[in-house]
C-alpha positions in Angstrom: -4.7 36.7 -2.8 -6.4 36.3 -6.6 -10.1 36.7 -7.0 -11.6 33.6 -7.8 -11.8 32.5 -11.0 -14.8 32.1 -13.0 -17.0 29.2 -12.7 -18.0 28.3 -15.7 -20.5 26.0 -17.1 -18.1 23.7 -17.6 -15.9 24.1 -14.9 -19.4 22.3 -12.8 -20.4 19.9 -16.3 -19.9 16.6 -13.5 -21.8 16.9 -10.5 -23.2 14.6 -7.9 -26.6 13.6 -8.6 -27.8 14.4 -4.6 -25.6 15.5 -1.6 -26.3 11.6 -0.1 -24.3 10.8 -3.0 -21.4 13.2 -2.5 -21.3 12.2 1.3 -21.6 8.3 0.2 -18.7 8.6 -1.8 -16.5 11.0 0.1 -16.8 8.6 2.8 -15.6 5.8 0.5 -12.7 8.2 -0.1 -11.9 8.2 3.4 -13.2 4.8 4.5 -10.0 2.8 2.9 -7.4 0.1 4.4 -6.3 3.0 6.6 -9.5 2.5 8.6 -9.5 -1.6 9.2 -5.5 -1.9 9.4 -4.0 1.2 10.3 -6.5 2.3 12.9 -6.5 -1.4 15.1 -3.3 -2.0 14.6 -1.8 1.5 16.0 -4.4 1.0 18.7 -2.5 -2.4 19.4 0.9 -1.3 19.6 -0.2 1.0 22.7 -1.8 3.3 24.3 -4.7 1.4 24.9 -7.8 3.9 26.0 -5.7 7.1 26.1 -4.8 6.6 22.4 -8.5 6.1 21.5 -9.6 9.5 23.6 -6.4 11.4 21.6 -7.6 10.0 18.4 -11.4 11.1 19.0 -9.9 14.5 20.2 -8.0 14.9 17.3 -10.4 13.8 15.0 -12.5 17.0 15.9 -9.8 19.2 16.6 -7.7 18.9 13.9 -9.5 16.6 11.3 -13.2 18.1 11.0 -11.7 21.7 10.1 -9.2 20.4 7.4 -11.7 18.2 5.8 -14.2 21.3 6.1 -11.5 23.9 4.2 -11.0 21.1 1.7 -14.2 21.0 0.6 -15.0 25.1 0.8 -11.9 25.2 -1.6 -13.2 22.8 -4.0 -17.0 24.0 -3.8 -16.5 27.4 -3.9 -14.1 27.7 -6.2 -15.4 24.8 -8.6 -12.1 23.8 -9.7 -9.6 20.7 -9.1 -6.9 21.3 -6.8 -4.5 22.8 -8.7 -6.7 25.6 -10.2 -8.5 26.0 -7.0 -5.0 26.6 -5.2 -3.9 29.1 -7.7 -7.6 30.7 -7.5 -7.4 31.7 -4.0 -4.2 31.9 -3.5 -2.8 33.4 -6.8 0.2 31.7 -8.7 2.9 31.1 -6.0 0.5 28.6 -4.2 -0.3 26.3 -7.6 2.9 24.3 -6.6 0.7 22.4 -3.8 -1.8 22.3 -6.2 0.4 20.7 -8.4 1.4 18.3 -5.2 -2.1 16.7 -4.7 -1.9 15.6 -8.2 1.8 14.0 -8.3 1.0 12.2 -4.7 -2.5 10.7 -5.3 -0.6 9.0 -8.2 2.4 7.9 -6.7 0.3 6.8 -3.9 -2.4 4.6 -6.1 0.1 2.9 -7.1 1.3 0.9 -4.2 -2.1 1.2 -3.0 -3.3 -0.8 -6.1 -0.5 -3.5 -5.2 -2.4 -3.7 -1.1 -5.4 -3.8 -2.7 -4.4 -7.0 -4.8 -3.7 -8.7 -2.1 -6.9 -7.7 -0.6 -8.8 -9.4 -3.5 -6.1 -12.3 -3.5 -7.0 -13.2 0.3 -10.8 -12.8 -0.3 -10.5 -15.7 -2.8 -7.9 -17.4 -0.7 -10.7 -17.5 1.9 -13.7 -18.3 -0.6 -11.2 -21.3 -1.7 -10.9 -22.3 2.3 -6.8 -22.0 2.1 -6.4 -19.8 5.1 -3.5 -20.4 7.3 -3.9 -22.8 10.4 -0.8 -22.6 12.5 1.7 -19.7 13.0 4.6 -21.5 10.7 1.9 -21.2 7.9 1.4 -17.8 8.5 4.3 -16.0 6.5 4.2 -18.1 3.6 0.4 -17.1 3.5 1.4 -13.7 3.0 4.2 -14.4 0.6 2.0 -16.5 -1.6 0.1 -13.3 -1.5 2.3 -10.9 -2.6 4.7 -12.9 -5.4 4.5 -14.1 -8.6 2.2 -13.7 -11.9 -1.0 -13.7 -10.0 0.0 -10.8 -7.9 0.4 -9.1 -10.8 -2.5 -9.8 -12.1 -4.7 -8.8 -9.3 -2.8 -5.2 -9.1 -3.6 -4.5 -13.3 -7.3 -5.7 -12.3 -7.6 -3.0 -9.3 -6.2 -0.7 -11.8 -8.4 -1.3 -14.4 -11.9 -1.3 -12.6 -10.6 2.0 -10.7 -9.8 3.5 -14.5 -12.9 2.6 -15.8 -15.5 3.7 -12.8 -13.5 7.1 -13.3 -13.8 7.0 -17.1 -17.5 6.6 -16.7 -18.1 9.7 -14.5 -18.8 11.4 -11.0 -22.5 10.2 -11.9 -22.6 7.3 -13.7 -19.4 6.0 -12.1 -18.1 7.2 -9.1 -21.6 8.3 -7.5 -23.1 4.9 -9.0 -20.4 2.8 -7.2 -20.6 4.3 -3.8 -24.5 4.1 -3.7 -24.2 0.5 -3.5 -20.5 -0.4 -1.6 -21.2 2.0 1.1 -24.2 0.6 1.9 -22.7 -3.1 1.4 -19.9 -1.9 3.4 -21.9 -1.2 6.7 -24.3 -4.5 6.5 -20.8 -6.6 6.5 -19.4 -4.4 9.3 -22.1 -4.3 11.6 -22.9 -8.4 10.6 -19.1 -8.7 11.5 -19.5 -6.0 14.9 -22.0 -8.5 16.3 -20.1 -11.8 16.1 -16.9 -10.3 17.2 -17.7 -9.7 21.0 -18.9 -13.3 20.7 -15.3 -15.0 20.3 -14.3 -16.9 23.6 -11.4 -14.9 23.9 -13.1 -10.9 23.2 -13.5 -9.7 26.3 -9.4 -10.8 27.7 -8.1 -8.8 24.4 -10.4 -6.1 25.1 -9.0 -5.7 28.3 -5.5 -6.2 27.2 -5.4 -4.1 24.1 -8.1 -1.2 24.3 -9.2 -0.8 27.9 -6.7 -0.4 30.1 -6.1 3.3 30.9 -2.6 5.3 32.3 -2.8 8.9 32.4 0.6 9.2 31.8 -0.1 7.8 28.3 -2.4 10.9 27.2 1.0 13.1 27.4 3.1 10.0 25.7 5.2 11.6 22.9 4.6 8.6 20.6 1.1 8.1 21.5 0.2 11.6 20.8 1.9 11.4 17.3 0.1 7.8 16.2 -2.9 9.6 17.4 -3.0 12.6 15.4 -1.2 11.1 12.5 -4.3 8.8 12.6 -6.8 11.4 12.9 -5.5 12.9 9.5 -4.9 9.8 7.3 -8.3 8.4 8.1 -10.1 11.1 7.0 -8.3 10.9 3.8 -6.8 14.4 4.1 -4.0 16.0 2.4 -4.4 14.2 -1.1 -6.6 16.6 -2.1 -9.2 13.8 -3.1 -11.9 15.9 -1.4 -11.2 19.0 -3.2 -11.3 17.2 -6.2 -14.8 15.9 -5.3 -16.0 18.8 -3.7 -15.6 20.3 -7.0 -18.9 19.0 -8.5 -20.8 19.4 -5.3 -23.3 22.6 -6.0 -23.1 25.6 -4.4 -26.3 25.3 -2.0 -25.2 22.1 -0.4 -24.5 22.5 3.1 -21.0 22.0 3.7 -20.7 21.8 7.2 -23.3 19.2 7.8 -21.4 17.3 5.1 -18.3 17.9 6.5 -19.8 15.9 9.9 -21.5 13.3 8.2 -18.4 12.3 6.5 -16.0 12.8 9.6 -18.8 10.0 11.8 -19.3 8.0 8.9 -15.7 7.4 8.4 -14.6 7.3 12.3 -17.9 5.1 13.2 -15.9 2.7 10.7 -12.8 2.4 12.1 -14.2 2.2 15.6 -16.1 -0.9 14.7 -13.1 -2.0 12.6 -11.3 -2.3 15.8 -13.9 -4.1 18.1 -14.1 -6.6 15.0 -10.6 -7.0 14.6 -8.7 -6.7 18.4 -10.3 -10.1 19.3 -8.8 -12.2 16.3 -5.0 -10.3 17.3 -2.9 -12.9 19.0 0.9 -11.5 19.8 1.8 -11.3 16.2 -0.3 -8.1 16.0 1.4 -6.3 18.9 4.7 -5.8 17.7 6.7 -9.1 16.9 6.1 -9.3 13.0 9.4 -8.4 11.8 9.6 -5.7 9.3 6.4 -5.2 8.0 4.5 -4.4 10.5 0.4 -3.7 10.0 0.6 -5.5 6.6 1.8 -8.7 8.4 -1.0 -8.4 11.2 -3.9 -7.2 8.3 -2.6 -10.5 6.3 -1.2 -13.2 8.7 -2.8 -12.6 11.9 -6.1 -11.6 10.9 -6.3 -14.9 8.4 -5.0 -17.0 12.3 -7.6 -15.8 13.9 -10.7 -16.2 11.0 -8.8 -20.1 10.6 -9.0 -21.1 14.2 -12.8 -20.5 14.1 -13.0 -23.7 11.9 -15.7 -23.1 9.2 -17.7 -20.4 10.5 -14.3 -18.0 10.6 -14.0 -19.0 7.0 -17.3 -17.9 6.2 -16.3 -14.2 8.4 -13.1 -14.5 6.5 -14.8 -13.9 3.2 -16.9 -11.3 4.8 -14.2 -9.5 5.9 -12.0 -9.4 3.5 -14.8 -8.4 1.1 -15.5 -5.4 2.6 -12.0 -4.7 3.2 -11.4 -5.0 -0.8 -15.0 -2.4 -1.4 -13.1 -0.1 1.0 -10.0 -0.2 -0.7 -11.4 0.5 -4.2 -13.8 3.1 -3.3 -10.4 5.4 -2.3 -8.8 3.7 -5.2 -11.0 5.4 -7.3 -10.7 9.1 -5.3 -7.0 8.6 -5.9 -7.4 8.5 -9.6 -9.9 10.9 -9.8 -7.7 13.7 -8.2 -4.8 13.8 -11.3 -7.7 13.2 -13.6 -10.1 15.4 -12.3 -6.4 18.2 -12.5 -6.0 17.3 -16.2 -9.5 17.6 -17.7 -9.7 20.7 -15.7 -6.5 22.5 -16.7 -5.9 21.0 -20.0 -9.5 20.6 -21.2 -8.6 16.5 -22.0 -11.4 14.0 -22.1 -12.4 11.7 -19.2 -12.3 8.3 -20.4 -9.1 9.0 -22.3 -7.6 10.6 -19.2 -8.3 8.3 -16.6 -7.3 5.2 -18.9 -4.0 7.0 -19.4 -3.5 8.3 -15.8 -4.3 4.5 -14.8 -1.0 3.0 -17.1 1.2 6.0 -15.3 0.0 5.0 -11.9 0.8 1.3 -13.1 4.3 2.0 -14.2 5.1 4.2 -11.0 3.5 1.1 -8.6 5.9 -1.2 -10.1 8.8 -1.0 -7.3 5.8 -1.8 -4.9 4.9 -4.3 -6.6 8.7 -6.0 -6.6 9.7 -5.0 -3.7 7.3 -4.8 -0.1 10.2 -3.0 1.5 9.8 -0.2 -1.4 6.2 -0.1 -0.9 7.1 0.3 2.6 9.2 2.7 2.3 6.8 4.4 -0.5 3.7 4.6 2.3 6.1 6.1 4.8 6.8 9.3 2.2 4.1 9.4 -0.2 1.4 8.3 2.3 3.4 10.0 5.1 5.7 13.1 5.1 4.3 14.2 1.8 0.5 14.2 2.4 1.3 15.5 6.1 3.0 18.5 3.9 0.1 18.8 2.0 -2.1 19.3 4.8 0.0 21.9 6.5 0.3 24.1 3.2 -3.7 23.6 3.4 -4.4 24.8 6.7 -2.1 28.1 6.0 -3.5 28.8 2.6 -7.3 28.7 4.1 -6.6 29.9 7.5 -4.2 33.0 6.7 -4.0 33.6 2.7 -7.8 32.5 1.9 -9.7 33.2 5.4 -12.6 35.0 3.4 -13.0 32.1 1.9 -14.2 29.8 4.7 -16.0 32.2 6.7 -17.6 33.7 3.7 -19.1 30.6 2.0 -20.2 29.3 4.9 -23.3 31.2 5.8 -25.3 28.2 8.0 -22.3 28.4 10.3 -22.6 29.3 13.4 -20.2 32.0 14.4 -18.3 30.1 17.0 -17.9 27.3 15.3 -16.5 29.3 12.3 -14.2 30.9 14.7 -13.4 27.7 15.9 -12.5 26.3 12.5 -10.6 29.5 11.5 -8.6 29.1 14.9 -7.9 25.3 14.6 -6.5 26.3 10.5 -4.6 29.5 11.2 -2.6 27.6 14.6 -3.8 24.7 16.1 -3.5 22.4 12.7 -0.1 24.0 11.4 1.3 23.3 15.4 0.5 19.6 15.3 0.7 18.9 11.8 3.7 20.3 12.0 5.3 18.2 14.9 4.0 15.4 12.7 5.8 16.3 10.1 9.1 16.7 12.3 9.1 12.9 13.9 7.8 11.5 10.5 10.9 12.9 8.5 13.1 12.2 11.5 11.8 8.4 11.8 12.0 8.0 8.0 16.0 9.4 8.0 16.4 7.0 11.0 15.4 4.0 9.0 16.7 5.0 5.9 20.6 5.7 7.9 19.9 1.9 9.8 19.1 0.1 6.4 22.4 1.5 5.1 24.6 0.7 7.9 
């Protein structure tokens, strides 16, 4: 292991204007589509109770400790990821330094094209043109996703996201997460207490998230939705919250912010799914055809808002409104992560950089943009095995190459618990994370071996 480098003045010239601005907006980094469609719609496919209690488990097990050594690697060392790698863990470990970069990028870009649609369906809604009957339901999602004004919306996304990351952590990033988190939670708990309201709540909560089998807590497949859950939620792997933790200043305290963040974000999904399970008819539990969440998120979502008459409309907008604030705010920590590497390493300016990181992640989102099966396919590696990768690499560089690192920087820890976070990083994360990344890369050869035959 290197010595860290030096700090310098510049190395810290952005930083957050308060730590309630740092948590605010590493909460938006976390707080994305993952949290309102992956998290429900996982829960829907099975597992019921058990999956929730494995999820919550593995939430503090597994994702609490990661997102804790992402953001001692980033404060301490006061670098992006790449030069924070190489700083504690010398030159051989800059290649997953170099990996956060390449997949925030690759990721944002198919992640602009969701969030297009997002904006599309929100005005869809504001214009009263939700879908009404199941046969009206597909072509709802196709208006959404084809054509010119898809297009459109995804070089919007990408715009805004360039410019709040041209104008700064402060002035931009901080600025933008002040107000949407806030806005964020007054639409969610607004939404949290109409949804137990809906004649039909209480039979879907029954059917979908309270029934309970012990056998399911030691279900191969519900284990591995659970904890794969647990990670992407908190935004982990991508190293978005190194990249933010970077500007954070040295006194903060770390491991309350580490909390905050993990219950902000996981407070989210939780009401995400009481808000959405009632709306699911049996489109959402497995009989969408080949796209899976997307088609539940965009066709049976918009069913359920439309058979409320006007007052679902009305939710409808609300919804999807806060669905399109969480979808930029980790927009924006996507592009900050290659930028926040390049004005770092190669001493570039902001604005420039972000403007010209935006047209790359443009051009590499166009297949998604064609093609949903290649944005598909583009989640399952980029937003899947790769940032599963990244995690792992993580977890060994602070738990065995940096220890020092995390236990020395973290001097309002209690001993236990720092023990506890050094055990869950140097074997309990790489074990799991690890079986993750086994099934992940086996499921994606599966698919990729059916689609050819």
């Amino acid at each position: 292991m290197t010595d860290v480098e030096d700090s310098s003045p510049s190395a810290r010239a952005q930083q957050w204007g308060s730590s309630l601005g740092f948590v605010l907006a590493a909460s938006g980094s976390a707080i994305g589509l993952g949290n309102l469609w992956g998290l429900p719609y996982r829960l829907a496919q099975g597992g019921g109770m058990a999956f929730l209690v494995l999820y919550l488990v593995a939430v503090v097990l597994l994702g609490f400790p990661l997102l804790l050594a992402e953001l001692v690697l980033g404060c301490h060392t006061g670098r992006s990821p790449v030069l924070a790698t190489r700083a504690v863990g010398g030159p051989s470990w800059q290649l997953l330094g170099w990996l956060f970069p390449l997949s925030s990028t690759l990721i944002l870009g198919y992640y602009a094209v969701m969030t297009g649609w997002v904006g599309r369906a929100l005005i869809e809604a504001l214009r009263g043109h939700l879908p009404t009957d199941q046969g009206k339901g597909a072509p709802f999602f196709l208006h959404l996703s084809q054509g010119w004004p898809e297009a459109g919306a995804y070089m919007v996304v990408l715009v805004f996201t360039a410019f709040v990351v041209a104008t700064g952590v402060q002035q931009g990033i901080e600025r933008l997460s002040r107000w949407s988190m806030p806005a964020l939670l007054v639409l969610l708990i607004g939404l949290l207490l109409w949804s137990p309201s809906l004649p039909e709540a209480l039979p879907r909560y029954r059917e979908v998230l309270f029934h309970w089998q012990w056998s399911d807590l030691l279900d191969p497949g519900i284990l591995r939705q659970a904890f794969g859950q647990a990670f992407f939620s908190l935004g982990l792997g991508s190293g978005a919250m190194v990249a933010y933790a970077s500007h954070v200043q040295n006194r903060d305290p770390l491991p309350q912010q580490a909390a905050a963040i993990t219950v902000l974000d996981t407070t989210v999904g939780l009401m995400a799914v009481f808000i959405t399970v009632p709306l699911m008819g049996t489109i959402a539990l497995g009989q969408e055809g080949n796209f899976g969440a997307l088609s539940n998120f965009f066709v049976s979502l918009p069913l359920g808002f439309a058979s409320l008459g006007h007052g679902g409309v009305v939710l409808a907008v609300a919804f999807f409104l806060l669905a399109g604030i969480a979808a930029v705010t980790s927009a924006v920590a996507l592009l900050e992560v290659p930028v926040s590497v390049l004005v770092d390493s190669l001493g570039w300016g902001r604005g420039a950089t972000a403007w010209g990181t935006g047209a790359v992640a443009a051009i590499l989102g166009l297949p998604a943009l064609l093609s949903t099966d290649l944005l598909m396919a583009s989640h399952d590696l980029f937003g899947g095995v790769v940032l599963i990768g990244s995690g792992l690499l993580l977890s060994l560089l602070m738990g065995w190459v940096a220890p020092e690192q995390v236990m020395g920087n973290l001097p309002q820890c209690p001993r236990p618990l720092l023990q506890g976070v050094l055990l869950a990083l140097r074997w309990l994360i790489p074990l799991v994370l690890g079986g993750v990344l086994l099934l992940s890369s086996m499921d994606l050869l599966r698919m990729n071996l059916a689609l050819r035959l």
